[in-house]
C-alpha positions in Angstrom: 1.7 37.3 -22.6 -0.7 37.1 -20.1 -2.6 34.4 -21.6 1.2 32.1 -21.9 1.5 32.4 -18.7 -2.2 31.4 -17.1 -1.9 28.4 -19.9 1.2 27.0 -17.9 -0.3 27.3 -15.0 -3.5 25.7 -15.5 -0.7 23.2 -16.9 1.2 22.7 -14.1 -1.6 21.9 -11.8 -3.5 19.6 -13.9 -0.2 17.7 -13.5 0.1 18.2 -10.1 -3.4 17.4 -9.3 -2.8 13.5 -11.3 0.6 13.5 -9.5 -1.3 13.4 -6.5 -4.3 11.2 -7.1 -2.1 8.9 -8.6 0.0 8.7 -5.6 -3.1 9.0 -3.4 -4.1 5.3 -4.9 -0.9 3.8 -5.0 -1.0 4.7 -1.1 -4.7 3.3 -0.7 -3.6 0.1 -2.5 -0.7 0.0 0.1 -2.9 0.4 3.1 -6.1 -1.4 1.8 -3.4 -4.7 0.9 -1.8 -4.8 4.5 -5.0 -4.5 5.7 -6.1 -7.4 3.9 -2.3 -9.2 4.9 -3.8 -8.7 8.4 -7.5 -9.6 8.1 -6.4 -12.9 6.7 -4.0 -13.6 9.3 -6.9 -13.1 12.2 -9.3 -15.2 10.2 -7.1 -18.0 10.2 -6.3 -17.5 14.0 -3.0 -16.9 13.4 -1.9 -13.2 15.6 1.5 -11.7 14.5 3.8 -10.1 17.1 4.1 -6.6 17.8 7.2 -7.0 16.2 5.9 -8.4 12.8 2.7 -6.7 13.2 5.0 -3.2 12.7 6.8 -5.2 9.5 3.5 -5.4 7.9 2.5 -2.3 8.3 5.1 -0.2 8.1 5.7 -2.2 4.8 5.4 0.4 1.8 6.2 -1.9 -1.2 3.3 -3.1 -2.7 4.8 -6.3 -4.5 5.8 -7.6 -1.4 2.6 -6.9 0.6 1.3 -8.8 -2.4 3.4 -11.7 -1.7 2.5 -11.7 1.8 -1.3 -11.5 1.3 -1.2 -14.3 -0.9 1.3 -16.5 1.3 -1.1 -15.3 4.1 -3.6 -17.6 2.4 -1.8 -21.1 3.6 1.2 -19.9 5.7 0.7 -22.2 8.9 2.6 -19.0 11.0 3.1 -16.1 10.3 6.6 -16.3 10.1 5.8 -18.3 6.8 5.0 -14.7 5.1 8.6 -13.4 5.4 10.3 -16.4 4.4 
C-alpha cells in the first residue's frame, strides 16, 4: 500500500512541477512581449503616457500584446496600438 501511495505522489508533483513551468513561460512570454511592445515604441521615439505605459504592462493577454508589438512596428502614436 505503501508503494500506491508514494506512486501518486511522485504523480502529483510531476504534474505540478509542468503546471508550473508551463505557466512560468507563458508568464515570460507575457513580460518578455511587452517588453518588446515597449522597446519598439522608444526606438521609434514615440514615449507612451504614464497612463498607457500602465495598459501595456499591466496587459496579461498575450494575443493582444502580440497585436500591439506588431502595430508597434508602423503605428505613427501610440494611440495607434489600442485602436
Amino acid at each position: 500500500m505503501a508503494t500506491s501511495n508514494y506512486q501518486f505522489r511522485t504523480e502529483f508533483l510531476r504534474e505540478s512541477q509542468a503546471k508550473g513551468r508551463a505557466e512560468g513561460m507563458a508568464e515570460g512570454r507575457i513580460e518578455g512581449t511587452t517588453e518588446a511592445v515597449l522597446r519598439v515604441l522608444t526606438r521609434r521615439g514615440l514615449v507612451p503616457s504614464e497612463e498607457e505605459r500602465g495598459r501595456i504592462t499591466s496587459c496579461t493577454d498575450l494575443e493582444l500584446l502580440e497585436v500591439w508589438h506588431d502595430r508597434a512596428i508602423t503605428a505613427e502614436s501610440v494611440e495607434e496600438l489600442f485602436a
